[in-house]
C-alpha positions in Angstrom: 128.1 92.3 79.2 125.2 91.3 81.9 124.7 94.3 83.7 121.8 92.5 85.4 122.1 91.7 89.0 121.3 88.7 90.5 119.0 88.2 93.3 118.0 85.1 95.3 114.4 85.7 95.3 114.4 85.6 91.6 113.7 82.4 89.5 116.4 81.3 86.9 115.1 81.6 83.1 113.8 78.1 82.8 112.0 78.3 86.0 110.8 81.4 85.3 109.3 80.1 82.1 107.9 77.4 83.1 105.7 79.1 86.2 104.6 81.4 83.7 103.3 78.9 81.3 102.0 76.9 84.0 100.1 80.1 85.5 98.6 80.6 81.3 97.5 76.8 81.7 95.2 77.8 84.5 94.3 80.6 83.1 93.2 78.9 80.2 91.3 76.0 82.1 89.6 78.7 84.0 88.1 80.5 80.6 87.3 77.0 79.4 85.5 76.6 82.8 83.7 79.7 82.5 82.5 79.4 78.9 81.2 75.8 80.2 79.0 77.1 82.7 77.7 79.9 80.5 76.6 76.9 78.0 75.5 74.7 80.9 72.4 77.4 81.9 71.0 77.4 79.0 70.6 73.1 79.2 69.4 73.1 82.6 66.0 74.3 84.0 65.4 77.6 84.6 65.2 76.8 88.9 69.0 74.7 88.6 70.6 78.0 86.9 70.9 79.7 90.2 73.3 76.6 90.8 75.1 77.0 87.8 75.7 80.7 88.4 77.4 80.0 91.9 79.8 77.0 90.7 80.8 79.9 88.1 81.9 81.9 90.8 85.1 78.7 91.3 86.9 79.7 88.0 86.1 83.6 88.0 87.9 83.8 91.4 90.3 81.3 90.6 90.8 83.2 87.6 91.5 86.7 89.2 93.9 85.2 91.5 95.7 83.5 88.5 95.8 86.8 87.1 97.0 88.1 89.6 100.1 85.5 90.3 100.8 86.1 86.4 101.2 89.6 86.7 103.2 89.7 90.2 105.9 87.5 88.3 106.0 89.4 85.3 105.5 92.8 86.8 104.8 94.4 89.6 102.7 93.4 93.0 100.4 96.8 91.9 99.9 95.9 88.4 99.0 92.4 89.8 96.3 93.8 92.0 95.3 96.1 89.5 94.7 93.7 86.7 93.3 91.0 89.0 90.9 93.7 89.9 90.1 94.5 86.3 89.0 90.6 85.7 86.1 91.1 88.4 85.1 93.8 86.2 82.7 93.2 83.4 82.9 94.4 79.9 79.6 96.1 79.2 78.6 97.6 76.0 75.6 99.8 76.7 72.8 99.4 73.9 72.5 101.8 70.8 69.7 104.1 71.3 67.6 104.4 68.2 67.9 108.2 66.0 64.7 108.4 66.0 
């Protein structure tokens, strides 16, 4: 028995699927992007890399959004904004201070 209620708004399963995959396709073209340009500025000169760093900026936004457009249809519009606020974040590892 489908106790599940149907609502307009909502996509039916094949739709559904498909936008999600679609939205992981982008996702993944924007890593790809990303790991491109972080390649790309160590084969350019050192006064171009300034360059490089601001076209990296196209798939790290594009990426949060796409984040966040993944997690509104799976979840909910506040875990969308929260994990699309997570991506701006960057995963630091702070350096090992020495014993001695």
């Amino acid at each position: 028995m489908n106790t599940h209620t149907h609502d307009e708004s909502e996509l039916l399963p094949g739709e559904h699927i498909r936008t999600v995959a679609k939205l992981q396709k982008a996702l993944l073209i924007c890593i790809l992007l990303y790991f491109i340009a972080i390649v790309a500025q160590f084969a350019v000169p050192e006064q171009t890399r300034i360059f490089v760093g601001i076209a990296a900026l196209i798939p790290i936004l594009t990426g949060t959004v796409v984040v966040f457009m993944l997690a509104t249809t799976l979840y909910s519009t506040v875990l969308g904004v929260f994990l699309g606020l997570l991506t701006l974040s960057p995963v630091y590892k702070p350096p090992r201070r020495a014993l001695i």
